[in-house]
C-alpha positions in Angstrom: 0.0 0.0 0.0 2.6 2.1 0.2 3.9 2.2 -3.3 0.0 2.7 -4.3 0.4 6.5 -1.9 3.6 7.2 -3.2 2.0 6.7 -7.3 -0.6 8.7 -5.9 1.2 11.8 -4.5 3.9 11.6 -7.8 1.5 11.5 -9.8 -1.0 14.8 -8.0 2.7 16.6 -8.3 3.2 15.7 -11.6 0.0 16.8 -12.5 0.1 20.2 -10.7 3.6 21.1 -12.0 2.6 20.6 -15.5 -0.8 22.6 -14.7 2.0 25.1 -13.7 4.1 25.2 -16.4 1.0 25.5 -19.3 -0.3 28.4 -17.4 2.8 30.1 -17.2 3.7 29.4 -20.9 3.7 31.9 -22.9 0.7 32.6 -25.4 1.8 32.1 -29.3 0.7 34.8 -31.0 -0.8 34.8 -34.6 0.3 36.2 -37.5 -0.4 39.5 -39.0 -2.4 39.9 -41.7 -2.2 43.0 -43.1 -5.1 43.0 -45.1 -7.5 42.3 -42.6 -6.3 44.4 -39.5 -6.0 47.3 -41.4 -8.4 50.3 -41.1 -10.2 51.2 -44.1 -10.4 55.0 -44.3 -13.8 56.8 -46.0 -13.9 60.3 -46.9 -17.2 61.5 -47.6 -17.3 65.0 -49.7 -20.3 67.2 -49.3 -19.2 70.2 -51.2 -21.7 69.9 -53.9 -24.5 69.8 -51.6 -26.7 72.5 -50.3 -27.8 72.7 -46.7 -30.7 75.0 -46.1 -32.5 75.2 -42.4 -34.3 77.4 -39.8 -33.3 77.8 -36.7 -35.7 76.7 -33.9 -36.0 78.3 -31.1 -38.8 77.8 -27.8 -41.7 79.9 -27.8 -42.6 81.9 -24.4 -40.2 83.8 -22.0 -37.1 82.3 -20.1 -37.4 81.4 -16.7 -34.0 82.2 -14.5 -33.9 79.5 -11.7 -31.2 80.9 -10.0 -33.3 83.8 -8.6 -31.2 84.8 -5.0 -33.9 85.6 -2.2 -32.4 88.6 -0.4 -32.2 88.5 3.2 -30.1 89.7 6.2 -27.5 88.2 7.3 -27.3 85.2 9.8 -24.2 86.0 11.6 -24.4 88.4 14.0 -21.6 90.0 15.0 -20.6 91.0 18.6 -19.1 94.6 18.9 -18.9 94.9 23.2 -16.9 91.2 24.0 -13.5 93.4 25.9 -15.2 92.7 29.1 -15.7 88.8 29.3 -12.0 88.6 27.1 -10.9 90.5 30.3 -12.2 88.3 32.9 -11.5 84.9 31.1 -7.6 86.3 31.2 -8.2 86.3 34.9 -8.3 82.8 35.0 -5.7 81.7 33.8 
């Protein structure tokens, strides 16, 4: 029985190293056609042609959505603080 383990586990290694080795080949890469890969380039030529339109524009009145409300400001500021700077220097 202990050749059969030892067939077993050479043969898992074997396995796993050549697993190993095919994904770490490297890929063969085809040849280049150059007919086929190549981009085609169209030119189109619309000099002969006339293009007439109207330009279209919504009926009505604009609407501005950024309209600003005006109000006063939230910060208030304090003007008469000397005293209470003055006695918090006291404490330290």
């Amino acid at each position: 029985m202990s050749s059969r383990v030892t067939s077993r586990v050479l043969l898992s290694t074997l396995a796993t190293v050549s697993l190993i080795t095919l994904a770490a080949s490297p890929a063969w890469a085809q040849p280049k056609d150059k007919d086929k890969g190549a981009a085609k380039v169209k030119v189109y030529d619309f000099s002969g042609d006339t293009i007439e339109g109207d330009l279209i524009k919504p009926e009505g009145t604009s609407v501005d959505a950024r309209d600003f409300a005006n109000h006063s400001s939230l910060i208030r500021i304090r003007t008469n603080f000397i005293a209470e700077i003055l006695k918090s220097a006291e404490d330290l």
